[in-house]
C-alpha positions in Angstrom: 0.0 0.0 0.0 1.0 3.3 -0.5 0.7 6.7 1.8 -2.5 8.1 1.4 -3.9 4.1 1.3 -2.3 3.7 4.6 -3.8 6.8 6.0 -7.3 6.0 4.7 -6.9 2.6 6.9 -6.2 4.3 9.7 -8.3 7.2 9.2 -5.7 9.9 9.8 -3.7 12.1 7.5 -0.5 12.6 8.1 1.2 13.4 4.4 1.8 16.7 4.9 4.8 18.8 5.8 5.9 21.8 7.9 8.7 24.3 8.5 9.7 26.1 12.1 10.1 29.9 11.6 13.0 30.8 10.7 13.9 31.5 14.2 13.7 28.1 15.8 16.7 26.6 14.4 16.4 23.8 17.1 13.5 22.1 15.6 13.4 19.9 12.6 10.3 20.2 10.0 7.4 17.8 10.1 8.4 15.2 7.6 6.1 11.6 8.0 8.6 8.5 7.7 6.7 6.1 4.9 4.7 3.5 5.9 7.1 1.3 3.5 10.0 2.3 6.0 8.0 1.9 9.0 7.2 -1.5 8.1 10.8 -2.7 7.0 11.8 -1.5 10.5 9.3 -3.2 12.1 9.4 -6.4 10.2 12.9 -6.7 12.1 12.4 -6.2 15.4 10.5 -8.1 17.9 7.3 -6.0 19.5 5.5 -7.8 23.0 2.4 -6.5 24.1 4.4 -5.0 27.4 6.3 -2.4 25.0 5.7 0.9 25.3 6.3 3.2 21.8 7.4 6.3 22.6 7.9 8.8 19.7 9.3 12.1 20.4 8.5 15.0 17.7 6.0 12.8 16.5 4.0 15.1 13.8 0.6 14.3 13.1 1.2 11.0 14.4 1.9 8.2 11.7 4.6 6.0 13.3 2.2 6.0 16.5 -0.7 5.3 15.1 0.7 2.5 12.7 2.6 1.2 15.2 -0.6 0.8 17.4 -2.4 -0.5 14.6 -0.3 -3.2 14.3 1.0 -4.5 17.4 -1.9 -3.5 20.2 0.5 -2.0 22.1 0.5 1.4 24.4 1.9 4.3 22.3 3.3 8.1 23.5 3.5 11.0 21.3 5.3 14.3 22.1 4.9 17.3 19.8 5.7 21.1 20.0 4.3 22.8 17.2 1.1 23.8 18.0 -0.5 23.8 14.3 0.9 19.8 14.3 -0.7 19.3 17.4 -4.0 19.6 16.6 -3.6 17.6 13.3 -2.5 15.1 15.7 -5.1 15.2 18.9 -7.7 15.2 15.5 -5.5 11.9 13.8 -6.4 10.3 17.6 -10.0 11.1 17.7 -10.5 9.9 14.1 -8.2 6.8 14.5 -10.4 5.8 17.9 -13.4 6.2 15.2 -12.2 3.2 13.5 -11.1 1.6 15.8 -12.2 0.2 19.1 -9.3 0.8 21.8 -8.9 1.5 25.3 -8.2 5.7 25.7 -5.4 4.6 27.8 -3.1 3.3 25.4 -2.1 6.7 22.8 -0.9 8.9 25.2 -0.3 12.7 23.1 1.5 15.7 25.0 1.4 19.2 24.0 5.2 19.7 24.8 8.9 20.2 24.5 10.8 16.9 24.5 13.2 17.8 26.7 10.4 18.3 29.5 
């Protein structure tokens, strides 16, 4: 599957991309790893349902929620830009649409990382 046929699966969209001001040189842009990536990296590790998936600077969400998706396991997003953030708390509400999951296990915080 490509992207956007990933994204329709998990009922979020997460294909866009984002710059910081120019004066936050800090911060990387919002760039979503490909589900093709995400998968080859997860086809090699091992995932048990005790894992916790913590993604720091995690956009509107796409390794979280596919992550989630495909193991059942808790998941933790962190993300600072504030126009990201509620593309991601809105990725969460529509994902929890499709799918039937305790509110306990994606976690999203409003945040620096470094907090």
């Amino acid at each position: 599957m490509n992207n956007q046929e990933w994204d329709n699966l998990l009922n979020i969209k997460t294909t866009n991309e984002r710059d910081w001001q120019a004066a936050i040189y800090d911060y990387h842009r919002l760039e979503s790893t490909d589900y093709e990536v995400l998968s080859l990296l997860f086809d090699n590790l091992t995932v048990s349902k005790e894992d916790v998936f913590v993604d720091m600077g995690c956009g509107t969400g796409r390794a979280m929620f596919y992550i989630h998706y495909r193991f059942g396991i808790t998941v933790k997003g962190i993300e600072l830009h504030p126009m990201t953030f509620v593309e991601l708390e809105n990725n969460k509400k529509q994902f929890q649409k499709r799918f039937t999951i305790p509110n306990n296990d994606i976690y999203i915080t409003h945040t620096y990382a470094d907090d």
